[in-house]
TIZA-500427 format. One record per atom (N, C-alpha, C): residue in one letter; x, z, y. Coordinates in pm, whole numbers, plus 50000, padded with zeros to 5 digits. Example, Ala and Ser with C-alpha at 12.3 -4.5 7.8 and 13.67 -1.06 7.14 Angstrom:
A513195078049431/A512305078049550/A513205078049670/S512855070849775/S513675071449894/S512905078750003/
END
This chain:
X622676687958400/X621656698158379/X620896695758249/X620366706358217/X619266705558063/X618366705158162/X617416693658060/X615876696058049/X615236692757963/X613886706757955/X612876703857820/X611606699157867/X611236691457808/X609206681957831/X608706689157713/X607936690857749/X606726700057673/X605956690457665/X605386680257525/X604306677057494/X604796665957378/X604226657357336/X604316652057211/X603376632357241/X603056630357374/X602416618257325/X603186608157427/X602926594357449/X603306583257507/X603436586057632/X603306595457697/X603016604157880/X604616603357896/X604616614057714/X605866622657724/X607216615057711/X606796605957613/X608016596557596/X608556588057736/X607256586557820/X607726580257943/X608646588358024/X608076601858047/X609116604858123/X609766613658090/X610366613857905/X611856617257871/X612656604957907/X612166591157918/X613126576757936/X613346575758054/X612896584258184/X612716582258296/X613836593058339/X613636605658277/X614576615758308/X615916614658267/X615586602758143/X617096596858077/X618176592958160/X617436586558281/X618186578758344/X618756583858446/X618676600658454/X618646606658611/X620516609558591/X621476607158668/X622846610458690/X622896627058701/X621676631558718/X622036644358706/X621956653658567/X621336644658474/X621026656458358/X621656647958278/X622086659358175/X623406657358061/X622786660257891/X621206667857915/X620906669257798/X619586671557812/X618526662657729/X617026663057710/X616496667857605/X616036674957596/X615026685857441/X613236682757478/X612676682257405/X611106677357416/X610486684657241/X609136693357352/X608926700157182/X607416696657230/X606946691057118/X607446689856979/X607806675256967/X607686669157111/X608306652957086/X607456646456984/X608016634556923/X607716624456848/X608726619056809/X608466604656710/X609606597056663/X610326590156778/X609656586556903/X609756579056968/X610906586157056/X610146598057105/X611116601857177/X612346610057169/X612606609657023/X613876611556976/X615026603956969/X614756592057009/X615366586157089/X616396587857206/X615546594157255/X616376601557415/X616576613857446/X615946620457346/X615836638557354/X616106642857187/X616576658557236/X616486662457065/X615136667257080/X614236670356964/X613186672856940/X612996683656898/X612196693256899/X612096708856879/X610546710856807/X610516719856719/X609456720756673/X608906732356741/X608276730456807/X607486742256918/X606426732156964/X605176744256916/X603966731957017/X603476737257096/X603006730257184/X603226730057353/X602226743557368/X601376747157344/X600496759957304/X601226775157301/X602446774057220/X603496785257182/X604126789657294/X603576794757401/X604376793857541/X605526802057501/X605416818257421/X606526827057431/X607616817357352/X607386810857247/X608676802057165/X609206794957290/X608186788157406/X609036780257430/X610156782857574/X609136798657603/X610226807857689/X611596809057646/X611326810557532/X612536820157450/X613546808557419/X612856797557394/X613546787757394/X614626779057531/X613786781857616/X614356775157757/X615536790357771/X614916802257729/X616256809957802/X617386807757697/X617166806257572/X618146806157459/X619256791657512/X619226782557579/X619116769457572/X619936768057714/X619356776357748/X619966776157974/X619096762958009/X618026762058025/X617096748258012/X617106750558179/X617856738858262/X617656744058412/X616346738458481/X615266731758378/X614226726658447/X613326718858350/X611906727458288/X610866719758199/X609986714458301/X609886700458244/X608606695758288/X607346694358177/X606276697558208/X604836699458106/X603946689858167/X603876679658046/X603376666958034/X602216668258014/X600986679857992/X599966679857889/X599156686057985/X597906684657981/X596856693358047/X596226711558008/X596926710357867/X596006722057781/X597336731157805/X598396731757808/X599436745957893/X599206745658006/X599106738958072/X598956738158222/X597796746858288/X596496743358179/X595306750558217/X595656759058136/X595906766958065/X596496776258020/X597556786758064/X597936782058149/X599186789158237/X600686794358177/X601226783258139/X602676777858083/X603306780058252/X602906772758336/X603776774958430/X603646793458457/X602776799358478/X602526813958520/X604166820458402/X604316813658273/X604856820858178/X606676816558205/X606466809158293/X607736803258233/X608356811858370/X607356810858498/X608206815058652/X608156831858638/X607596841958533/X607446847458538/X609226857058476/X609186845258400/X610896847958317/X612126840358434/X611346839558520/X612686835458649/X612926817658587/X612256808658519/X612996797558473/X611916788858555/X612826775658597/X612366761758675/X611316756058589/X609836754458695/X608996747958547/X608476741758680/X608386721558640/X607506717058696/X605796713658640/X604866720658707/X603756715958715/X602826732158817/X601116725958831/X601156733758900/X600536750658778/X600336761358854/X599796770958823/X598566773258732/X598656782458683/X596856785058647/X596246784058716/X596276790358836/X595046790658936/X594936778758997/X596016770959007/X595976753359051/X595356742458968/X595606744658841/X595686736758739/X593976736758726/X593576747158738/X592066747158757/X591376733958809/X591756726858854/X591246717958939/X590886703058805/X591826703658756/X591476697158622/X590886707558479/X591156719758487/X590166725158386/X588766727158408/X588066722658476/X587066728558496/X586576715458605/X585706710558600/X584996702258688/X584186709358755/X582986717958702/X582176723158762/X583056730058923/X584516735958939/X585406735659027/X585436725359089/X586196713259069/X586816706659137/X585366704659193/X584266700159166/X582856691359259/X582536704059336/X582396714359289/X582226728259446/X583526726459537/X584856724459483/X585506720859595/X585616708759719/X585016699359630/X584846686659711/X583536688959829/X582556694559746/X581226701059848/X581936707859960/X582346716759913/X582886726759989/X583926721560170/X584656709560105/X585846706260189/X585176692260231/X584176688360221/X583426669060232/X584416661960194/X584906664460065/X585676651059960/X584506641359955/X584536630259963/X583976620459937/X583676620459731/X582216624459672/X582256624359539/X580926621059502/X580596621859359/X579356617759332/X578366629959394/X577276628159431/X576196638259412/X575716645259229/X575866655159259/X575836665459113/X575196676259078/X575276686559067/X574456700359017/X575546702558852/X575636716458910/X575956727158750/X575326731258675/X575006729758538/X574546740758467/X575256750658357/X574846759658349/X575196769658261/X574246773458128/X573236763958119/X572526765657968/X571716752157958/X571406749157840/X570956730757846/X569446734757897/X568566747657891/X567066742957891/X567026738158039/X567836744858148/X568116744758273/X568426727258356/X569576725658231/X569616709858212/X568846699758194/X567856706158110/X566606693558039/X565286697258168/X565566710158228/X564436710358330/X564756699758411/X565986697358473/X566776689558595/X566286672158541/X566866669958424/X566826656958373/X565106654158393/X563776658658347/X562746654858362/X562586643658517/X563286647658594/X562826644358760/X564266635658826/X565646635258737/X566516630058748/X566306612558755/X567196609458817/X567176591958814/X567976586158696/X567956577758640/X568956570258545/X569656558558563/X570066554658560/X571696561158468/X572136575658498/X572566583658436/X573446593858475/X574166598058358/X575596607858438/X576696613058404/X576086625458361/X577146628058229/X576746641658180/X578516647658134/X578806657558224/X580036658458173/X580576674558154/X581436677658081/X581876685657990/X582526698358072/X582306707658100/X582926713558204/X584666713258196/X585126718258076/X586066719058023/X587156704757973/X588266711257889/X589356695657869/X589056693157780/X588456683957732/X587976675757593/X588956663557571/X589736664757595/X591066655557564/X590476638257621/X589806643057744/X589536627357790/X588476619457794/X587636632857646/X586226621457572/X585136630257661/X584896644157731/X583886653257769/X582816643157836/X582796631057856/X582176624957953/X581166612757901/X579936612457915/X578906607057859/X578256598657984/X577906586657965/X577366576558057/X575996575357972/X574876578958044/X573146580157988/X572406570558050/X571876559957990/X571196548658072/X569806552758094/X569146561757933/X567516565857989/X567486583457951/X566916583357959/X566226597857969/X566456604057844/X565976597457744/X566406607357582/X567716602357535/X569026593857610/X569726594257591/X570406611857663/X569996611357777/X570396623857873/X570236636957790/X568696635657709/X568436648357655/X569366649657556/X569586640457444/X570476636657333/X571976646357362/X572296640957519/X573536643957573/X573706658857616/X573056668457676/X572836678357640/X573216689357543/X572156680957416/X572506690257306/X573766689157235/X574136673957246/X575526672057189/X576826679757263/X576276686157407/X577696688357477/X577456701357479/X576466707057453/X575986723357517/X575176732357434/X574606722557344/X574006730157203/X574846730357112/X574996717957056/X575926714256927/X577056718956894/X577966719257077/X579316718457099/X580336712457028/X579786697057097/X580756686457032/X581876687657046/X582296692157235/X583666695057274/X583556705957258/X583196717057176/X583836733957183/X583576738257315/X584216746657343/X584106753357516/X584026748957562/X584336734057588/X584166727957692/X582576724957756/X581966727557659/X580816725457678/X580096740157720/X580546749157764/X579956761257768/X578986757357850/X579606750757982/X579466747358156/X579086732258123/X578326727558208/X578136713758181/X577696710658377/X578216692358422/X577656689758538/X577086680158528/X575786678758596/X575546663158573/X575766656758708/X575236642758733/X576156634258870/X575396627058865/X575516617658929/X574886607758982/X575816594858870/X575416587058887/X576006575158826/X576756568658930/X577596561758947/X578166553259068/X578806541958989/X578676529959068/X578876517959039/X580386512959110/X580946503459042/X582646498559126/X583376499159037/X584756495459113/X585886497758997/X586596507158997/X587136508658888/X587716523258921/X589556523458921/X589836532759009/X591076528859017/X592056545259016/X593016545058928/X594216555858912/X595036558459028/X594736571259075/X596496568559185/X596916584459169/X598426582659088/X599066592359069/X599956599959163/X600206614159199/X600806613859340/X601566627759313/X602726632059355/X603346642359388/X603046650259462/X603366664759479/X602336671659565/X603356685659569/X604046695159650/X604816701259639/X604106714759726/X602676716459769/X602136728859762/X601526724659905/X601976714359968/X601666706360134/X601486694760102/X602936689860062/X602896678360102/X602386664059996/X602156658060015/X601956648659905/X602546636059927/X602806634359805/X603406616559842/X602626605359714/X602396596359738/X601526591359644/X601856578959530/X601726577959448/X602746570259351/X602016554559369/X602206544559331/X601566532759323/X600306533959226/X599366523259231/X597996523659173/X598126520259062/X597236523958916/X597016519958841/X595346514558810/X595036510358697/X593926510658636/X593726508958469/X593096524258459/X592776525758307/X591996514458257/X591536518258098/X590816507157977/X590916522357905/X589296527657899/X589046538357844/X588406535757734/X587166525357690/X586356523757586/X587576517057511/X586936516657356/X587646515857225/X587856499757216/X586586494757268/X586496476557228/X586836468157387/X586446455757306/X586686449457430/X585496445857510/X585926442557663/X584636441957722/X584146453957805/X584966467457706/X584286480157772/X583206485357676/X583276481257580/X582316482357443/X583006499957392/X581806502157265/X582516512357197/X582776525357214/X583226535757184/X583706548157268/X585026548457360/X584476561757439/X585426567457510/X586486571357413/X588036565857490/X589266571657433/X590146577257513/X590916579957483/X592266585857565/X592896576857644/X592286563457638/X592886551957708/X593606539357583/X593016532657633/X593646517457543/X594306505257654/X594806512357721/X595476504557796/X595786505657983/X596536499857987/X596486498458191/X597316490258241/X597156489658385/X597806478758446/X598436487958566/X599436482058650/X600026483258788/X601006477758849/X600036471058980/X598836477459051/X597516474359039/X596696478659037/X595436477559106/X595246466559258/X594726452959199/X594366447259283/X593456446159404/X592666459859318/X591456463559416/X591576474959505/X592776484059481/X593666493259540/X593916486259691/X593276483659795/X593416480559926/X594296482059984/X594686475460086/X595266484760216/X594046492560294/X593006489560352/X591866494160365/X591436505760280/X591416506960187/X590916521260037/X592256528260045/X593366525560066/X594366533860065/X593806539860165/X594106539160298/X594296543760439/X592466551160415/X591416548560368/X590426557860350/X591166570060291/X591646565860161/X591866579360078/X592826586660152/X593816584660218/X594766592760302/X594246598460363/X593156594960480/X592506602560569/X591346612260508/X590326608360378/X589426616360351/X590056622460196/X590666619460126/X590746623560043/X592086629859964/X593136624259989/X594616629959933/X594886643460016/X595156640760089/X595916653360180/X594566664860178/X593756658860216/X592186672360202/X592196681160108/X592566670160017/X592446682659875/X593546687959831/X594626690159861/X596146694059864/X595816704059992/X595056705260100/X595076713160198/X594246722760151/X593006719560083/X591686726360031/X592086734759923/X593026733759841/X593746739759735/X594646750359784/X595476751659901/X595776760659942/X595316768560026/X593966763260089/X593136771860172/X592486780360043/X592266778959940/X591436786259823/X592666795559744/X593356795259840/X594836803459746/X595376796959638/X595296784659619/X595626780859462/X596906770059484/X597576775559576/X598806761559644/X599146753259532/X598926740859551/X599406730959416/X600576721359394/X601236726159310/X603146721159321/X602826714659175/X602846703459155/X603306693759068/X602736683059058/X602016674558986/X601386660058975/X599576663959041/X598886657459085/X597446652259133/X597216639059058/X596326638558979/X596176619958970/X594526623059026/X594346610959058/X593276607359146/X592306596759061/X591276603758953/X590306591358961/X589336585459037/X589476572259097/X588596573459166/X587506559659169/X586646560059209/X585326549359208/X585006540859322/X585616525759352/X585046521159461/X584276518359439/X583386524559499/X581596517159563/X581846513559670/X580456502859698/X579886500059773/X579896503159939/X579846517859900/X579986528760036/X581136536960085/X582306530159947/X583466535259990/X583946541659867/X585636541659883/X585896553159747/X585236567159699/X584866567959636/X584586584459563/X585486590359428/X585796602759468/X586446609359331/X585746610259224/X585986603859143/X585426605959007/X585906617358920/X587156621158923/X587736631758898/X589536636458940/X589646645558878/X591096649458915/X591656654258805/X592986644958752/X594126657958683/X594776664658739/X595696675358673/X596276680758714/X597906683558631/X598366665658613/X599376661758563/X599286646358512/X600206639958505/X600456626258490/X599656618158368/X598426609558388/X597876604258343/X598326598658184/X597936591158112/X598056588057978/X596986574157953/X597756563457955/X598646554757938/X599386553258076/X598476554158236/X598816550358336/X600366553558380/X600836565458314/X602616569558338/X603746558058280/X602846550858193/X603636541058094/X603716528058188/X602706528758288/X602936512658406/X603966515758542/X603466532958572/X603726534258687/X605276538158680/X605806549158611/X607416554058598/X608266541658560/X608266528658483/X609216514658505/X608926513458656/X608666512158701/X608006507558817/X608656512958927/X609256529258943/X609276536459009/X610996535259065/X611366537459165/X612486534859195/X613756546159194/X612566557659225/X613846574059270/X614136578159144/X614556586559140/X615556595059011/X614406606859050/X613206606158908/X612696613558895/X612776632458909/X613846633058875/X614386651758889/X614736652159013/X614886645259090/X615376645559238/X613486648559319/X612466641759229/X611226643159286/X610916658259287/X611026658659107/X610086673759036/X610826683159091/X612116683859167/X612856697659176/X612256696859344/X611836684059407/X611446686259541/X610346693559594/X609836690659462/X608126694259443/X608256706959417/X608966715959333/X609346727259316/X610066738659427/X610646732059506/X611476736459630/X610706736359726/X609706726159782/X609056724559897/X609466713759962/X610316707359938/X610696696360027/X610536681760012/X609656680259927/X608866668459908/X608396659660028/X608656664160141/X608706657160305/X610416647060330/X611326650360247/X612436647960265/X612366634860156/X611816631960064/X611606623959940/X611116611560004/X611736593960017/X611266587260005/X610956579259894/X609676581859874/X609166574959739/X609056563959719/X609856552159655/X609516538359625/X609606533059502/X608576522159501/X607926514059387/X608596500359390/X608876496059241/X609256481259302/X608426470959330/X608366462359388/X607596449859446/X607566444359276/X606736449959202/X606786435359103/X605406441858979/X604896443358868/X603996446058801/X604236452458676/X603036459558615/X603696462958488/X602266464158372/X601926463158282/X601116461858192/X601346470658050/X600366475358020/X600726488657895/X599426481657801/X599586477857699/X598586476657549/X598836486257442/X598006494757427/X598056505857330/X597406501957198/X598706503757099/X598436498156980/X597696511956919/X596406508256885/X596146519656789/X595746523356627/X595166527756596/X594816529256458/X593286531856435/X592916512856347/X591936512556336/X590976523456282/X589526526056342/X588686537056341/X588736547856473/X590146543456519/X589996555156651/X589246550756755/X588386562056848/X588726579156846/X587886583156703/X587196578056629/X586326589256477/X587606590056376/X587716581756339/X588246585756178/X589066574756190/X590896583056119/X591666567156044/X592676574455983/X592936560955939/X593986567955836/X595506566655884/X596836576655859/X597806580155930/X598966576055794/X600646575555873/X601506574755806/X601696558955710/X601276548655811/X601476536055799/X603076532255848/X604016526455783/X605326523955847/X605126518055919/X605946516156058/X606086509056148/X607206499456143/X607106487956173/X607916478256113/X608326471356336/X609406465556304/X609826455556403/X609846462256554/X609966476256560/X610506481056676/X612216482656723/X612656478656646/X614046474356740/X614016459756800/X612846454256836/X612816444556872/X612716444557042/X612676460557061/X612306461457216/X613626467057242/X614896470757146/X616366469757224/X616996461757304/X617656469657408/X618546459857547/X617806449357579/X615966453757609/X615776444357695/X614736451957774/X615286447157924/X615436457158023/X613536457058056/X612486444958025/X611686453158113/X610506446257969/X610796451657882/X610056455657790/X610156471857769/X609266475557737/X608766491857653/X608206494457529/X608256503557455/X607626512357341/X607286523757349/X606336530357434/X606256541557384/X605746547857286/X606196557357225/X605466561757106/X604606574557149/X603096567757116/X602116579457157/X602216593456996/X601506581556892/X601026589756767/X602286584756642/X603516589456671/X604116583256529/X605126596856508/X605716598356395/X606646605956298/X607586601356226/X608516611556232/X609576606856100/X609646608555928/X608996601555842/X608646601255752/X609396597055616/X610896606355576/X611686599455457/X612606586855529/X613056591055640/X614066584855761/X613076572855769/X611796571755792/X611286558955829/X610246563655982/X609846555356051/X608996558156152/X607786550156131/X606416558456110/X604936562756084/X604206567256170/X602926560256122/X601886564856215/X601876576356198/X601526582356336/X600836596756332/X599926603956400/X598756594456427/X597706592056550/X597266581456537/X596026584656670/X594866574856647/X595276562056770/X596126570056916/X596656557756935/X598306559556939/X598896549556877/X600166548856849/X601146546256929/X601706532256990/X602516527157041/X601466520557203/X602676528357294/X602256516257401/X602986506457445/X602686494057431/X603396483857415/X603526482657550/X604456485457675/X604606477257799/X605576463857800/X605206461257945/X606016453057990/X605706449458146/X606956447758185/X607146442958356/X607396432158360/X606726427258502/X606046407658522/X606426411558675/X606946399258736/X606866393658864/X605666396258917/X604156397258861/X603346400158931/X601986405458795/X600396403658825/X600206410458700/X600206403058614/X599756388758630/X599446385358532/X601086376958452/X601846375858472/X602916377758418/X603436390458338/X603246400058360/X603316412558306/X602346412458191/X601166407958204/X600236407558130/X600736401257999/X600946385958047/X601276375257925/X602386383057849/X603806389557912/X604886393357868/X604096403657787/X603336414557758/X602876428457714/X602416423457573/X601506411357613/X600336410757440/X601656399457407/X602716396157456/X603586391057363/X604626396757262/X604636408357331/X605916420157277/X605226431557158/X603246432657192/X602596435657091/X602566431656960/X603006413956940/X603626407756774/X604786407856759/X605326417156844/X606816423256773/X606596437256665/X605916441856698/X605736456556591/X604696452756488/X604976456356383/X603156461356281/X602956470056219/X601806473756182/X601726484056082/X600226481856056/X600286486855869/X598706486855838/X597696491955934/X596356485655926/X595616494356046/X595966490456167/X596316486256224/X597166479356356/X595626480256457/X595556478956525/X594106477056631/X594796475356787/X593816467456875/X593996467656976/X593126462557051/X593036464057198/X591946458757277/X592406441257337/X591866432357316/X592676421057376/X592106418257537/X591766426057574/X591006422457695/X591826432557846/X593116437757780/X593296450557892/X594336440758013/X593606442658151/X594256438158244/X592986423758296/X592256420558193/X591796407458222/X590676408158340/X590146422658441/X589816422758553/X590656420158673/X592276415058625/X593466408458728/X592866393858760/X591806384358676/X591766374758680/X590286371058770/X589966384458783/X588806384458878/X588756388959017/X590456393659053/X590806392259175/X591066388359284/
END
C-alpha cells in the first residue's frame, strides 16, 4: 500500500521509520518532510496547510492511507477534506480535533463530564481578566486559548507578572489568535507525565508513558519550547495512577466526545499532573506528541498501519497493543538561541554514525538539503534517541550517541531524564 504523512518535524520522521517497517506498505511520500525523512519516504513539496494540493495529491498518487502528524490541519479540518474526496485519512475531525484547539473547550468539557482538572475560568477580553487576577491566588496559569505551537502557556508567580501575562497574550497578541480567548487555572504542583493513546471513536487503547523537558535550560530554567527532550517510561506513571486514569479519565473523555457529537478516531495524548490529590489533566492533544513519539514508537511492538487503519474502521477492540519491557531516551539537539532567535543552515556532520545500529535513533526535527549536504533548518534539530535495558541505561546510551553528530550552534539540555534518578 501507499502512504502519505503530512508534516515536516521529528513526530514525522518517527512515524515515517515506524510505517517503514509495516509488511504491508510498499511506498512512503511525506510533504513537506525533511532531510531526515527522506530517508524513508519521497518528499513532496506541499505544506501541510495546502489541504486541496494535498487532496489532489493523494488522488493523483492512489495514496491508500495519510496519516497527519501536526496539530494545525487537524484543527483545521484536513481530515473533513480528505474523507470528503472518499480517501483514508488517519486523525480525528474538525469537530474532534477541537479538543486540542481550543482549551477554553476541552476545561468546559472536563466540568461538564467531572474529568479530574485544574480549577479555571474563561475570558474573552483582558479587562475581565485583570478584574479576576486582583482577588486570584498566586502562582497561576495563564493560557492561550488557541495552538501556539506549544509556547501559549505562561506560569505567573505574583500578580504583575499575571497582569504582564494578559497583555502579552490578549492585548499584544504574542500568540496571534490564539490569544483571542484566554483561561486562567489554578497552578498545580507534581510531576507531570505523557500518555499517548489510540482511540477509534469508543474505544481506546493506551500507549506506554512518557515524560516531557519543555523549558530551554537545564534544571527547568529558561523558556517554554516545543520540548528538549523525553524519556520512556515514566517512573512515576503507577500502577495505582494508571488504574485512576482508566476509571476517571481515558475512557470518560473518549465517551464525553461522542456524547457532544464530536466521535474521536485517531491519537489522544494525555497531559497530565500528579498531585498530591491525584492525577489531573493538564491538557489534551489531539495527535502524537513531539519529542514523546521519538521514545514511545521504538518501543512499540505492533505494525503501526495495522493500529491507524483499526482506528479508522472501528475495531480498535480487536488490537492488542504492546510495548517492549525495556526503555528509551530522546535528547534534542538544538540551535543555540532557541525558541527567540538563531541562526540556520549549519552542516551537519557525523550522522551516518547512527547506521545498522538497531537501538540508536536520529530524528530529524529542523534540517534540509542544502547543495547535496544536510543543514540546519530549525530551532530544534535532531533528536538524538536511544534504547536501554532500563532508563537509566537508555539515558547513558542517548547523551553518548549526541557526540556522534555536530554542527555550529549545537545546544542541548544535559539534564533530560535526570528525574529517573529521583525515583
Amino acid at each position: 500500500m501507499k502512504v502519505l504523512i503530512v508534516g515536516s518535524g521529528g513526530r514525522e520522521h518517527a512515524i515515517a521509520w515506524k510505517v517503514a517497517k509495516s509488511p504491508k506498505v510498499d511506498k512512503i511520500y511525506c510533504a513537506p518532510g525533511n532531510a531526515g525523512i527522506a530517508s524513508v519516504a519521497e518528499c513532496v513539496d506541499i505544506k501541510a496547510m495546502e489541504f486541496d494540493k494535498l487532496v489532489a495529491f493523494a488522488k493523483e498518487k492512489q495514496i491508500d492511507l495519510t496519516v497527519v502528524g501536526m496539530d494545525d490541519p487537524l484543527v483545521g479540518g484536513i481530515v473533513d477534506a480528505f474523507e470528503k474526496e472518499g480517501l483514508r485519512v488517519f486523525g480525528p475531525r474538525k469537530n474532534a480535533a477541537i479538543l486540542e484547539g481550543s482549551k477554553a473547550f476541552s476545561k468546559d468539557l472536563m466540568k461538564k463530564y467531572d474529568i479530574p482538572t485544574a480549577a479555571y475560568e474563561n475570558f474573552n477580553d483582558a479587562e475581565a481578566a485583570l478584574k479576576y487576577l486582583e482577588t486570584a491566588n498566586m502562582p497561576i496559569v495563564l493560557k492561550a486559548d488557541g495552538l501556539a505551537l506549544g509556547k501559549g502557556v505562561l506560569i505567573c508567580n505574583t500578580r504583575e507578572e499575571a497582569i504582564a501575562g494578559v497583555k502579552e497574550i490578549m492585548t499584544d497578541k504574542k500568540f496571534g489568535d490564539a490569544g483571542n480567548k484566554m483561561v486562567i487555572e489554578e497552578f498545580m504542583t507534581g510531576r507531570e507525565v505523557s500518555v499517548l493513546s489510540f482511540v477509534d471513536g469508543k474505544t481506546i487503547k493506551i500507549m506506554t508513558s512518557a515524560q516531557d523537558h519543555k523549558r530551554a535550560k537545564d534544571g527547568d530554567q529558561g523558556l517554554n519550547t516545543g520540548g528538549m527532550g523525553t524519556f520512556s517510561p515514566s517512573p512515576f506513571y503507577t500502577k495505582e495512577v494508571d488504574e485512576f486514569c482508566k476509571k476517571y479519565i481515558y475512557q470518560k473523555t473518549v465517551d464525553a466526545m461522542r456524547e457532544e457529537g464530536r466521535e474521536f478516531k485517531g491519537i489522544i495524548f494525555f497531559g497530565l499532573m500528579l498531585t498530591k490529590n491525584g492525577p489531573r489533566v493538564l491538557e489534551y492533544n489531539a495527535r502524537f506528541g513531539d519529542p514523546e513519539t521519538q521514545v514511545v514508537l521504538p518501543r512499540m511492538k505492533n505494525d503501526i498501519v495495522e493500529v491507524f487503519e483499526a482506528c479508522i474502521d472501528g475495531t480498535l477492540d480487536k488490537i492488542d497493543l504492546q510495548f517492549e519491557d525495556n526503555a528509551a531516551v530522546c535528547v534534542c539537539l538544538a540551535s543555540d538561541g532557541y525558541p527567540v532567535s538563531y541562526e540556520k543552515g549549519f552542516e551537519i556532520k557525523g550522522l551516518d554514525s547512527f547506521k545498522d545500529k538497531d537501538s540508536y535513533f536520529c530524528f530529524h526535527a529542523g534540517t534540509a538539503l542544502k547543495d547535496g549536504k544536510i543543514v540546519t533548518n530549525g530551532g530544534r534539530v535532531l533528536g538524538i534517541t536511544a534504547v536501554g535495558a532500563d532508563l537509566k541505561e537508555a539515558r547513558k546510551n542517548a547523551y553518548e550517541a549526541t557526540k556522534w553528530v555536530d554542527f555550529d550552534n549545537k545546544y542541548m539540555r544535559n539534564d533530560i531524564g535526570k528525574a529517573i534518578d529521583e525515583a
